[in-house]
C-alpha positions in Angstrom: -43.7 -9.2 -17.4 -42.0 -10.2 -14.3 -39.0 -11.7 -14.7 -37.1 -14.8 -12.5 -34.1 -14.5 -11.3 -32.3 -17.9 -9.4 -29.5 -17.4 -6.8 -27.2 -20.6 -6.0 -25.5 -20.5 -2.4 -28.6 -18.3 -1.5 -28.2 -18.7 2.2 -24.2 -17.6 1.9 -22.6 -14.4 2.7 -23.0 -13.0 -0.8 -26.6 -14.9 -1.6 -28.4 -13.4 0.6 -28.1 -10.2 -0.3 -28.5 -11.2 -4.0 -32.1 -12.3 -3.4 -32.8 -9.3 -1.3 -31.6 -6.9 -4.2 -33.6 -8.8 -6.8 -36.8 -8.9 -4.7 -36.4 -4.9 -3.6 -36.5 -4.9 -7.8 -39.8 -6.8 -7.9 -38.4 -10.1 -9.7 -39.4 -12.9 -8.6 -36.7 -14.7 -7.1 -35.8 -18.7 -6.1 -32.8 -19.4 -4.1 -30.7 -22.8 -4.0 -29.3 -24.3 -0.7 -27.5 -27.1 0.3 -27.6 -27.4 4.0 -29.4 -24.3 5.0 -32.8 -24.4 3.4 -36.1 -23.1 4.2 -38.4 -24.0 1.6 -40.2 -22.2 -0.6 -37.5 -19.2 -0.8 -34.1 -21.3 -0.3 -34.9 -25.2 -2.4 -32.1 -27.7 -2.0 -30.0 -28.2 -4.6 -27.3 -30.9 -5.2 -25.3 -29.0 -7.7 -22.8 -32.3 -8.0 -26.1 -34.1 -9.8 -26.8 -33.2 -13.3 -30.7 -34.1 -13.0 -31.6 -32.0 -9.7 -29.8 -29.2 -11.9 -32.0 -29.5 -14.8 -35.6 -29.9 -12.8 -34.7 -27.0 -10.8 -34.2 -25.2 -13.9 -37.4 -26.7 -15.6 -39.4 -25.9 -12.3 -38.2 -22.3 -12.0 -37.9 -21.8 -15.6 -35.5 -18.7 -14.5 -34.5 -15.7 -16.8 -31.2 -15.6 -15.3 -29.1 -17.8 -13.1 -26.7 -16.1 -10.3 -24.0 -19.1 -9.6 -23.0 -18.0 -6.2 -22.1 -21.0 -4.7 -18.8 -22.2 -4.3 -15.6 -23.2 -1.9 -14.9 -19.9 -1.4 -12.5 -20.4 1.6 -9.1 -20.3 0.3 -7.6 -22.6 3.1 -9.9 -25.5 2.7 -9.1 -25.3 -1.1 -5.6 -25.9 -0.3 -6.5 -28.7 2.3 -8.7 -30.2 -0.4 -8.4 -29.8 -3.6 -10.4 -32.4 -5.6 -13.5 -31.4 -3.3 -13.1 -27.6 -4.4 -12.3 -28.8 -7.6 -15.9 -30.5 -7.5 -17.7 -27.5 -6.3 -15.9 -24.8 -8.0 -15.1 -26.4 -11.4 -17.3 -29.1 -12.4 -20.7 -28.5 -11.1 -20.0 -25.0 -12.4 -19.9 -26.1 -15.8 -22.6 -28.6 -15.6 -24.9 -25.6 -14.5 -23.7 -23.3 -17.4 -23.8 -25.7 -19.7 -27.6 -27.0 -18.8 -28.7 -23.0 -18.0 -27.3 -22.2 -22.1 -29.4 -25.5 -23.5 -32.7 -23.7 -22.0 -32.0 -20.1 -22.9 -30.6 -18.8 -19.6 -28.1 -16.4 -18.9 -25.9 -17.1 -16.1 -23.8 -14.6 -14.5 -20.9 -16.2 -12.6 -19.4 -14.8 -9.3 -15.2 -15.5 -9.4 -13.0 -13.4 -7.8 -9.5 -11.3 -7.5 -7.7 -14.1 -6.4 -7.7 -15.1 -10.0 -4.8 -12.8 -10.4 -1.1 -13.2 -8.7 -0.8 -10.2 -7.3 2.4 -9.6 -7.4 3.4 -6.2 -6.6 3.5 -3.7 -9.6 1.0 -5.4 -11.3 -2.7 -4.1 -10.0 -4.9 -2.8 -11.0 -6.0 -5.6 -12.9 -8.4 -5.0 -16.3 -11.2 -7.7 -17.1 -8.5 -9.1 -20.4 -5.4 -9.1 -18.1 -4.5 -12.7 -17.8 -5.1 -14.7 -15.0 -2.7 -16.6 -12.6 -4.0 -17.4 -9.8 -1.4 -17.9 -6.5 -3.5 -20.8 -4.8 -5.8 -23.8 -5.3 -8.8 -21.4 -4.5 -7.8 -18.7 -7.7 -7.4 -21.9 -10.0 -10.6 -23.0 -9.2 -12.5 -20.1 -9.8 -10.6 -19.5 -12.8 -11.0 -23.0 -14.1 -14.7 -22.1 -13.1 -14.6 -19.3 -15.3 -13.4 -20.9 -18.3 -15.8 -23.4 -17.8 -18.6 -20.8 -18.5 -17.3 -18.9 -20.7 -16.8 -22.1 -23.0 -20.2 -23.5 -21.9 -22.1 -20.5 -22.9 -20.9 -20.2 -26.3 -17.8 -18.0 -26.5 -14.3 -18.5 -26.6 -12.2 -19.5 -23.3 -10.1 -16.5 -23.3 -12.8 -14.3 -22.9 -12.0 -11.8 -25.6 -14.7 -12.9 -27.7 -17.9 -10.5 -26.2 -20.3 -11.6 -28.3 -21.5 -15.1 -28.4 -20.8 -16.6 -31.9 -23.7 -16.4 -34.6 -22.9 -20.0 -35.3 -23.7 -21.6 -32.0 -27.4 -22.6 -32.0 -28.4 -19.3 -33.6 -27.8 -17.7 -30.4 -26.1 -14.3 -30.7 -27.4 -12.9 -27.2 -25.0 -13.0 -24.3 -25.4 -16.1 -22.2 -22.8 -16.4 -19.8 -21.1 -13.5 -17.9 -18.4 -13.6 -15.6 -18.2 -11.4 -12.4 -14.8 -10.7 -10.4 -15.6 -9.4 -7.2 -12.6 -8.9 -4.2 -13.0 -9.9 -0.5 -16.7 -9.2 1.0 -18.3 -8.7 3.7 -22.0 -8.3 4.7 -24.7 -9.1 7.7 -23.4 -12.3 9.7 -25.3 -14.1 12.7 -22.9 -14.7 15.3 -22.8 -18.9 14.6 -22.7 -18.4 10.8 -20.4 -19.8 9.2 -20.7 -17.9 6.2 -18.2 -15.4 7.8 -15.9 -13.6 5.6 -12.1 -12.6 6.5 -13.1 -8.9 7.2 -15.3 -10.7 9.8 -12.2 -12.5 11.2 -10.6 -9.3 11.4 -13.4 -8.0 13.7 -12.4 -11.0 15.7 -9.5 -10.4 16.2 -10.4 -6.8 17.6 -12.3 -8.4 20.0 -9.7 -11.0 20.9 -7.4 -8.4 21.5 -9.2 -6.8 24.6 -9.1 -10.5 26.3 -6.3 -10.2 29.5 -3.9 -13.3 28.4 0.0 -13.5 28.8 2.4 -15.6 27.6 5.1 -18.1 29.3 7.5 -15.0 30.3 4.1 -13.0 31.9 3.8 -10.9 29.0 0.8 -9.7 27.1 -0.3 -12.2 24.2 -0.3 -10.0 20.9 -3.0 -10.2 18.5 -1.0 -10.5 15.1 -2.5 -9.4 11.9 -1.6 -8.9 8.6 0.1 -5.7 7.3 1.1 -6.8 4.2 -1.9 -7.6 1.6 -4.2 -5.3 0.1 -7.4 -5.4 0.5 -10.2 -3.9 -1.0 -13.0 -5.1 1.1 -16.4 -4.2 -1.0 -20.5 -4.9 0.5 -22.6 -7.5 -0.5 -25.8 -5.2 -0.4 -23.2 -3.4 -3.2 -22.7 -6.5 -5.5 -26.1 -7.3 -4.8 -27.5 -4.5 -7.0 -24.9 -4.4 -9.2 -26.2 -8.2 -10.4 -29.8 -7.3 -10.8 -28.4 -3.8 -13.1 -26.4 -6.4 -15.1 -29.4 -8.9 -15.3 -31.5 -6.3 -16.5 -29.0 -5.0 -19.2 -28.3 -7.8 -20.4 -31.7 -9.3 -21.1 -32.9 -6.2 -22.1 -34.3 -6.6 -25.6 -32.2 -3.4 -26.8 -28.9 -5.5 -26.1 -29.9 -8.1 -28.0 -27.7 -6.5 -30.5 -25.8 -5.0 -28.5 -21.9 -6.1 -27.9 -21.4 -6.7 -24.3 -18.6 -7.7 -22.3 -18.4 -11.6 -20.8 -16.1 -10.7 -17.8 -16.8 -7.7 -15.8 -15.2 -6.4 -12.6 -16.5 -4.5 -9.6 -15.0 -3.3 -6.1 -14.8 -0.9 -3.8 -12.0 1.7 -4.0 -10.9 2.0 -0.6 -7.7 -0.1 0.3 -6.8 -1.5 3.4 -4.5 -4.0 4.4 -6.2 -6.4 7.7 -4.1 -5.0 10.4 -5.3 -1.7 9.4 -8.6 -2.8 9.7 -8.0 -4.2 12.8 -7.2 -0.8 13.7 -10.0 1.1 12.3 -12.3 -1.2 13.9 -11.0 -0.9 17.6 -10.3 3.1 17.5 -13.0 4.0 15.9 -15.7 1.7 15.0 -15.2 0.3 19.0 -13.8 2.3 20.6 -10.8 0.1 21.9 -7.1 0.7 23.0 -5.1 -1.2 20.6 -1.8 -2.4 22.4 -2.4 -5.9 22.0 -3.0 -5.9 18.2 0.5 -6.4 16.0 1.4 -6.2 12.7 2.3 -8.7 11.2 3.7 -9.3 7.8 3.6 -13.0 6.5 6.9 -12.4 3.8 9.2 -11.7 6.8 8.1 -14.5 9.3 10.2 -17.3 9.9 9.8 -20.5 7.6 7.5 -22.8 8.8 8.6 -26.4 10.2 8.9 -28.7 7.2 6.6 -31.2 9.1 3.8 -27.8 9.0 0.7 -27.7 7.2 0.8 -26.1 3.6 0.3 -22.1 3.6 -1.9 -20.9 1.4 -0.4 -17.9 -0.9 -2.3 -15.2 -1.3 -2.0 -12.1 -3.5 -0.2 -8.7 -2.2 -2.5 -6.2 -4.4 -5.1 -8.0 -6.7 -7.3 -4.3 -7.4 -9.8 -4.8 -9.7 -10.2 -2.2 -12.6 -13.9 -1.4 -12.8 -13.6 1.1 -15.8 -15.6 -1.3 -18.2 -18.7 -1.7 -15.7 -18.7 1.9 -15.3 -19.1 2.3 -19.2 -22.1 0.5 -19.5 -23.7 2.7 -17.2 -23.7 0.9 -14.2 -23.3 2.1 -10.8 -20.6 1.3 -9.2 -20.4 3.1 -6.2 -20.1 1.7 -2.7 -20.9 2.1 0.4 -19.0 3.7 3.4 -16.6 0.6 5.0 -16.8 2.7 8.4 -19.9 3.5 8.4 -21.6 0.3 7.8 -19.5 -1.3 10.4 -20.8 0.8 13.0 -24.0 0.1 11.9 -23.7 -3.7 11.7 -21.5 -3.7 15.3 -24.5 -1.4 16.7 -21.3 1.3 17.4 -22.8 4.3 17.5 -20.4 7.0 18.0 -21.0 10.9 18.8 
């Protein structure tokens, strides 16, 4: 039997690739818009309205729900909180809660930024406990607990089987999936950029002739500081559909599984050394006008300044308990699919 899969934020960065993994797999698959819809593949969905949640689900009748959706832009977190709160938080567990009611596993896409970062600390295991350094971490964590509690188990995670006592369900209903900063396939007006594509911005920025006041050349500054582990969405893409398909299997019906699972790539990168990679030798380009630039040493900002959003130094995520169910959690080559996707060919 053919099962359903349905992707929320399927016309986002990491949604996309979601459905494409799921179809190369021969599920059928439904994805979920908001403003970027074309019907019958991407449906509109108001995930803020409880009903429009619950026909889709009745119309679709999915096996499992991929909740990719979400504020995911740490900034405009910060600059509005109670709207990511909305997105992130409480349509979150409105969805979780509905999908467990019908039978549905959902599998819940959070994020690294649920940990502080703080030097020392990385790499992070799925039971090491969460404190997130911004709005944006909070949400997703709050996001998190929301499913986890939804879907039967306890908030903290630590309980991997759902309860025998809750409905007579004992099959895993409600995963959790941390994933760091992605990138993927971007048109050039998309706004469903991610900061690796900033980054490749930047590059290009950098080649532009512009001086400052004093007739010097205007620097490109970029991050030195944070680590990043920058991982492909074609990569978390089929990592979903092995997890779908493990847990529905009917041989993991009694089987204990984990609720939070982590997967990333392995390479580590802060941005300006991105930046770098990119213009020598993805591009090609001299690099004097990029600069490093790290954010703990800059000068205080004006106390009349917009509020900075904190991000982590080294959030790693430790991938050891995907790996032992069998999963596949290798990743594709950062340099390599760069060149590809910039069309920079080099002999």
């Amino acid at each position: 039997m053919t099962r359903t899969a349905l992707v929320t934020g399927a016309s986002g960065l990491l949604g996309r690739d979601v459905v494409k993994a799921f179809e190369r797999k021969g599920w059928n698959v439904v994805g979920t818009g908001w403003t970027r819809v074309k019907p019958p593949s991407i449906i509109k969905l108001d995930l803020l309205n409880p009903e429009d949640i619950e026909q889709i689900l009745d119309d679709v009748k999915p096996d499992v729900v991929i909740h990719c959706a979400a504020n995911r832009f740490p900034d405009s977190c910060t600059a509005d909180p109670a709207s990511a709160t909305a997105i992130n938080v409480n349509s979150t567990e409105r969805l979780a809660s509905i999908a467990f009611e019908r039978d549905i596993l959902i599998i819940y896409i959070s994020t690294d930024y649920v940990f502080s970062g703080r030097p020392g600390e990385a790499p992070y295991t799925v039971d090491a406990t969460p404190s997130p350094p911004n709005v944006y971490g909070q949400t997703k964590y709050e996001g998190e607990l929301a499913v986890l509690n939804k879907t039967g188990g306890s908030q903290s995670g630590q309980d991997i089987r759902q309860p025998e006592a809750t409905d007579g369900k004992t099959r895993v209903l409600g995963v959790v999936l941390r994933v760091p900063v992605l990138y993927g396939h971007c048109a050039e007006d998309d706004t469903s950029k991610s900061a690796i594509h900033a980054v490749v911005d930047a590059v290009y920025d950098s080649q532009k002739v512009t001086t400052t006041a004093s007739g010097a050349p205007q620097k490109i500054k970029v991050d030195s500081y944070a680590q990043r582990y920058p991982t492909a969405t074609e990569d978390v893409g089929r990592v979903i559909v092995d997890i779908s398909s493990l847990y529905l299997s009917p041989e993991s019906a009694s089987r204990p599984l984990p609720r939070i699972l982590h997967f990333s790539a392995e390479q580590r990168y802060t941005k300006y050394e991105m930046a770098k990679l990119f213009a020598e030798d993805v591009l090609g380009f001299p690099t004097d006008n990029l600069e490093a630039l790290d954010p703990t040493a800059a000068e205080p900002a004006a106390p009349a300044a917009a509020a900075k959003t904190e991000r982590p130094y080294d959030s790693k995520l430790d991938v050891s308990v995907l790996r032992g169910l069998d999963i596949d959690v290798s990743t594709l080559n950062f340099v390599a699919w760069w060149r590809r996707e910039l069309r920079a060919f080099r002999h």
